[in-house]
C-alpha positions as a LaTeX table, in Angstrom:
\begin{tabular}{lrrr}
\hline
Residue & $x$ (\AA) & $y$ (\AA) & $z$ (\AA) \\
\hline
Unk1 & 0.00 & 0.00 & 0.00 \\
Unk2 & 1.23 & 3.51 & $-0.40$ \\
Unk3 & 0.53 & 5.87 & 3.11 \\
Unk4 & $-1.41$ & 8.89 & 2.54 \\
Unk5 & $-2.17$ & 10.42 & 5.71 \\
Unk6 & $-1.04$ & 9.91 & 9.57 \\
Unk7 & $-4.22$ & 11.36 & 11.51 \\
Unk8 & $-4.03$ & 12.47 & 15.31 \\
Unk9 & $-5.93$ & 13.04 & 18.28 \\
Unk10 & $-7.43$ & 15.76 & 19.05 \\
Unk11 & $-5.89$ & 18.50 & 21.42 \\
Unk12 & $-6.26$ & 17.88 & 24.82 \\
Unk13 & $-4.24$ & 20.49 & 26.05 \\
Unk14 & $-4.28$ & 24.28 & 24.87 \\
Unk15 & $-1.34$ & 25.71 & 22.77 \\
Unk16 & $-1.90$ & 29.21 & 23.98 \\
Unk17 & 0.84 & 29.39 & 26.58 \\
Unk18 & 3.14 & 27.33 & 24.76 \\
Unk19 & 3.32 & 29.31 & 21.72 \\
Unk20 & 4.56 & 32.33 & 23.85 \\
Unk21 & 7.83 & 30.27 & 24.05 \\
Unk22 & 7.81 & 28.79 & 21.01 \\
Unk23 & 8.05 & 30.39 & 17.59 \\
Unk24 & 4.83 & 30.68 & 15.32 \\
Unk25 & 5.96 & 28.26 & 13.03 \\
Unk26 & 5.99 & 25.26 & 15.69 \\
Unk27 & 4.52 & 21.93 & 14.98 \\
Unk28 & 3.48 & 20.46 & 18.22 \\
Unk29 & 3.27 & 16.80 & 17.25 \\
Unk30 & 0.25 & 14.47 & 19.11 \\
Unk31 & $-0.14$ & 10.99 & 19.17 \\
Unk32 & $-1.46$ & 8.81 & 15.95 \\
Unk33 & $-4.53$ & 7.56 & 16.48 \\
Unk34 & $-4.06$ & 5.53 & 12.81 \\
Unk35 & $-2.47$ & 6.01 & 9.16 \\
Unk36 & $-4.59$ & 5.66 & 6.51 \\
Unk37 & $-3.31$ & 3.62 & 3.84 \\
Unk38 & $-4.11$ & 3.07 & $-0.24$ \\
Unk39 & $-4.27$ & 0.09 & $-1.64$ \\
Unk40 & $-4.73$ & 0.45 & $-5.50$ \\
Unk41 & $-5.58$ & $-3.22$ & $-6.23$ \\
Unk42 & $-7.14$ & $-4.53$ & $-3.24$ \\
Unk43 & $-9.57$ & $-6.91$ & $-3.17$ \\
Unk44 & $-11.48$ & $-5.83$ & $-0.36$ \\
Unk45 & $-14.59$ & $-3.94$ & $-0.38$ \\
Unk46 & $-14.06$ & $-0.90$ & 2.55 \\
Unk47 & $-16.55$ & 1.82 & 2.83 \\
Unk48 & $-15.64$ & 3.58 & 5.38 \\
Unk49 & $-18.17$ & 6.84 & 5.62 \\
Unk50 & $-15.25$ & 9.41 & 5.47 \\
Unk51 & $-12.98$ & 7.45 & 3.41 \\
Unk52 & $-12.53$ & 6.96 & $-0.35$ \\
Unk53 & $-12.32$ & 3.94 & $-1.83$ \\
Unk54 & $-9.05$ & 2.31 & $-1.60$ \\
Unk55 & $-8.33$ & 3.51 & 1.57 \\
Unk56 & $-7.77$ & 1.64 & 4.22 \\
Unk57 & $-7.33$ & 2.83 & 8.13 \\
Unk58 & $-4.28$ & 0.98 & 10.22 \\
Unk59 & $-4.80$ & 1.29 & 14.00 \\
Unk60 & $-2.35$ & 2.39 & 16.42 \\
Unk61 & $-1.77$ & $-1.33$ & 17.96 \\
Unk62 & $-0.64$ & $-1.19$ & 21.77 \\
Unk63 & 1.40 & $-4.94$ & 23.58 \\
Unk64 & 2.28 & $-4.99$ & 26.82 \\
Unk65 & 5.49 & $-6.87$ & 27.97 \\
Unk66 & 6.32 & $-8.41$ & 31.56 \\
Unk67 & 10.17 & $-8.63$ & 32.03 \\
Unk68 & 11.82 & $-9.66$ & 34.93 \\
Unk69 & 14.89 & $-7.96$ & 35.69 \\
Unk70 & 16.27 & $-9.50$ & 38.55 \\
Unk71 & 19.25 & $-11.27$ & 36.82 \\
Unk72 & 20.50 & $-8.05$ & 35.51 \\
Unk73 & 20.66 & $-6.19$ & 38.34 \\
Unk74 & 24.24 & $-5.60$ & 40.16 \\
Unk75 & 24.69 & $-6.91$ & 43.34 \\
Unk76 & 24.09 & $-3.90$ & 45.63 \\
Unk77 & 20.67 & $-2.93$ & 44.23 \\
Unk78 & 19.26 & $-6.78$ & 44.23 \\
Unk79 & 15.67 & $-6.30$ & 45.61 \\
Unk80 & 15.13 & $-8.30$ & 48.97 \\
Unk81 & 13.57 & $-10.97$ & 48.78 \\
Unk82 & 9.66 & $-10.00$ & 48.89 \\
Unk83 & 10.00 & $-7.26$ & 46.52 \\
Unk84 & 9.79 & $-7.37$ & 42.80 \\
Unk85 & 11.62 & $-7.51$ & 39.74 \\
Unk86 & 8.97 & $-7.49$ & 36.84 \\
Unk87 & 8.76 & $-4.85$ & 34.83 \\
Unk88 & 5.74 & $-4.21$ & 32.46 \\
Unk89 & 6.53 & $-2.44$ & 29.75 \\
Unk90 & 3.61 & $-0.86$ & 27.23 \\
Unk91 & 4.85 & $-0.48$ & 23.59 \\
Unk92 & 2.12 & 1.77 & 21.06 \\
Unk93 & 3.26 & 1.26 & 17.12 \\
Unk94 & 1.78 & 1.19 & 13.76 \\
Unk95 & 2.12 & $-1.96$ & 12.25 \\
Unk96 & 3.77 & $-0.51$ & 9.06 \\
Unk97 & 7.09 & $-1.61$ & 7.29 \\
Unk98 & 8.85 & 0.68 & 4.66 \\
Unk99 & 8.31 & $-1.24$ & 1.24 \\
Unk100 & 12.33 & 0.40 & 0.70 \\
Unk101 & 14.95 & 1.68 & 2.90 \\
Unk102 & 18.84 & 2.48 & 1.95 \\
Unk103 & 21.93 & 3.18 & 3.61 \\
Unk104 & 23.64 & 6.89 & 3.59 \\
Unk105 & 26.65 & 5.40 & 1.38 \\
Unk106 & 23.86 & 3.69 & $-1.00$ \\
Unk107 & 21.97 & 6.60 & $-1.37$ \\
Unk108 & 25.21 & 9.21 & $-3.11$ \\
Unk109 & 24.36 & 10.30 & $-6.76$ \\
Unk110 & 20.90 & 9.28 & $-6.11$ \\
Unk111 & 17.88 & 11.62 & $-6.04$ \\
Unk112 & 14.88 & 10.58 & $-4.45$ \\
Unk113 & 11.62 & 11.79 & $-4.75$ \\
Unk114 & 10.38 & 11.33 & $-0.92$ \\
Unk115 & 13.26 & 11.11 & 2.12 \\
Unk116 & 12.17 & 10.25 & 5.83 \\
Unk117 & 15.78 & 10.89 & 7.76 \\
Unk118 & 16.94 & 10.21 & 11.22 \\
Unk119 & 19.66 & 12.99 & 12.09 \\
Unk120 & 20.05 & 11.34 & 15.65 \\
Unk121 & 23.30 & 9.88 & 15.15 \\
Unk122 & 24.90 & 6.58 & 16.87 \\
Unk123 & 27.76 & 7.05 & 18.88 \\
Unk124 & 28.48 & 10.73 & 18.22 \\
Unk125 & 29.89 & 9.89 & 14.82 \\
Unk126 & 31.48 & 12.74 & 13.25 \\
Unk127 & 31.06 & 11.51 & 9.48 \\
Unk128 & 29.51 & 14.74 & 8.15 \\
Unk129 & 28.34 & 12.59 & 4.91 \\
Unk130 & 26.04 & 10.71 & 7.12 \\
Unk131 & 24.27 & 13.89 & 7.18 \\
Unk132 & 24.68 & 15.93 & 4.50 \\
Unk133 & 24.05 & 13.01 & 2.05 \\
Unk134 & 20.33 & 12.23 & 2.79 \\
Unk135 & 19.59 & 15.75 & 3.17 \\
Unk136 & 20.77 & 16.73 & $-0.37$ \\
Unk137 & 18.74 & 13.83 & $-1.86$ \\
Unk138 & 15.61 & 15.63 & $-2.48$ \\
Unk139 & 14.92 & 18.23 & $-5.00$ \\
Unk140 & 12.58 & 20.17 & $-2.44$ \\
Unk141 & 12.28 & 21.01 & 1.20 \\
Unk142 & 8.72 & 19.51 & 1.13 \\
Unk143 & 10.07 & 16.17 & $-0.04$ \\
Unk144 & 12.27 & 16.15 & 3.14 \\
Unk145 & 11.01 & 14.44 & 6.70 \\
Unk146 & 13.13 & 14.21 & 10.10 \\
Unk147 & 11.75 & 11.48 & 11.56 \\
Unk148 & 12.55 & 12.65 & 15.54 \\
Unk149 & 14.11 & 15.47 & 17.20 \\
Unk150 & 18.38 & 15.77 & 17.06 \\
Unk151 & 20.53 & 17.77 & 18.78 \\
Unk152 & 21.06 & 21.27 & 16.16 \\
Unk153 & 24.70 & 20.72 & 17.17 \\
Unk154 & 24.78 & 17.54 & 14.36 \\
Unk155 & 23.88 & 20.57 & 11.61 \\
Unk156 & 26.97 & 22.43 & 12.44 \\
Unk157 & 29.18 & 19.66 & 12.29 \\
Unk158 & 32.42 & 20.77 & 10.08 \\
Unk159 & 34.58 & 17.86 & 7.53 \\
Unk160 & 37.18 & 16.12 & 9.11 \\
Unk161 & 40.62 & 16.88 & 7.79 \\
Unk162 & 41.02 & 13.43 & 6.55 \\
\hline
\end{tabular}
C-alpha cells in the first residue's frame, strides 16, 4: 500500500501558553490515532463513511510486555527478597514496514523523490556525509522528513581533515 495520511488526536491540552515560548511556526506533534493507507488493487470492499475507496485505516496497535529484571541487576541494588523484579513495559506502534529503505553510502548520486531521515546519530559519529548526504537527496524542502528530534549541534558539524 502507499501511506497517505497519519491522523491524530485531538488536542487535549491548549497551545496558547506554549506558543509564547515557542516560535509561530511550531509543529506540536500528538499521538497517531491511525495512518490511513491506499491500496490500489485490493480486493477488499471498505466503505468507510469518510474514506474513499481504496483507503484503508491501520490502527495504532498497543502490547504490553512483563520482564523480569532480577538477573540483571548488580549486586548492591538486588531487591530483597519479597520485593519485585517485573517490569511491564507498554509499547504503542503502527504496524507498518517501509516497502524500501537504503543506507547513507547507498543513497550518493541518487535523487529521491520522498526522504524520511533520522539525524540522531549513533555514537556521536562525526562523518559529516552521514548527514549531509540524505539531506541533499531531495529536489525540495517539502520532499524532506526528520523522523525525531536531534541535537542542532549535528547541523553544524564541520569535515574532518582526513
Amino acid at each position: 500500500g502507499i501511506f497517505r495520511q497519519l491522523v491524530y488526536e485531538e488536542d487535549s491540552v491548549s497551545t496558547g501558553i506554549i506558543s509564547e515560548t515557542f516560535p509561530s511556526n511550531t509543529l506540536y506533534i500528538r499521538k497517531p490515532l491511525y495512518a490511513i493507507i491506499e491500496i490500489v488493487r485490493s480486493k477488499v470492499e471498505c466503505n468507510f463513511e469518510q474514506l474513499g475507496s481504496n483507503l484503508v485505516p491501520i490502527p495504532l496497535m498497543e502490547q504490553t510486555f512483563r520482564i523480569n529484571i532480577a538477573d540483571i541487576l548488580p549486586k548492591d541494588k538486588k531487591p530483597k527478597s519479597n520485593q519485585k523484579t517485573i517490569l511491564s513495559i507498554k509499547r504503542r506502534a503502527l504496524t507498518l514496514v517501509p516497502a524500501y529503505s537504503i543506507t547513507t553510502h547507498k543513497s550518493r548520486g541518487q535523487t529521491l523523490n520522498n526522504v524520511v531521515i533520522d539525524l540522531q546519530l549513533p555514537n556521536r559519529t562525526d562523518d559529516i556525509a552521514a548527514i549531509y548526504v540524505p539531506l541533499s537527496r531531495v529536489k525540495r524542502l517539502t520532499d524532506l522528513i526528520i523522523l525525531r528530534h536531534f541535537d542542532y549541534k549535528t547541523l553544524l558539524m564541520k569535515p574532518s581533515k582526513s
